[in-house]
C-alpha positions in Angstrom: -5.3 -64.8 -29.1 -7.5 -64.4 -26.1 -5.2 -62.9 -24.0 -4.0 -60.1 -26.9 -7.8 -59.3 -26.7 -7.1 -59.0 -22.5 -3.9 -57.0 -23.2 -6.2 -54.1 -25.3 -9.2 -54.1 -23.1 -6.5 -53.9 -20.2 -4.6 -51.2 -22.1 -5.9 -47.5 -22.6 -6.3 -47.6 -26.3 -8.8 -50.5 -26.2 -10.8 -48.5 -28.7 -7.8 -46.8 -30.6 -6.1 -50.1 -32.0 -8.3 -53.1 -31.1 -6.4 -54.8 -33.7 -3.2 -54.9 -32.0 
């Protein structure tokens, strides 16, 4: 699950769907 977590703080909308 860590690397999900990566994958949003990577992507643009870290903040707009942290869940996915």
């Amino acid at each position: 699950m860590d690397e999900a977590k990566e994958n949003i703080k990577s992507s643009p909308n870290s903040g707009l769907q942290p869940l996915m």
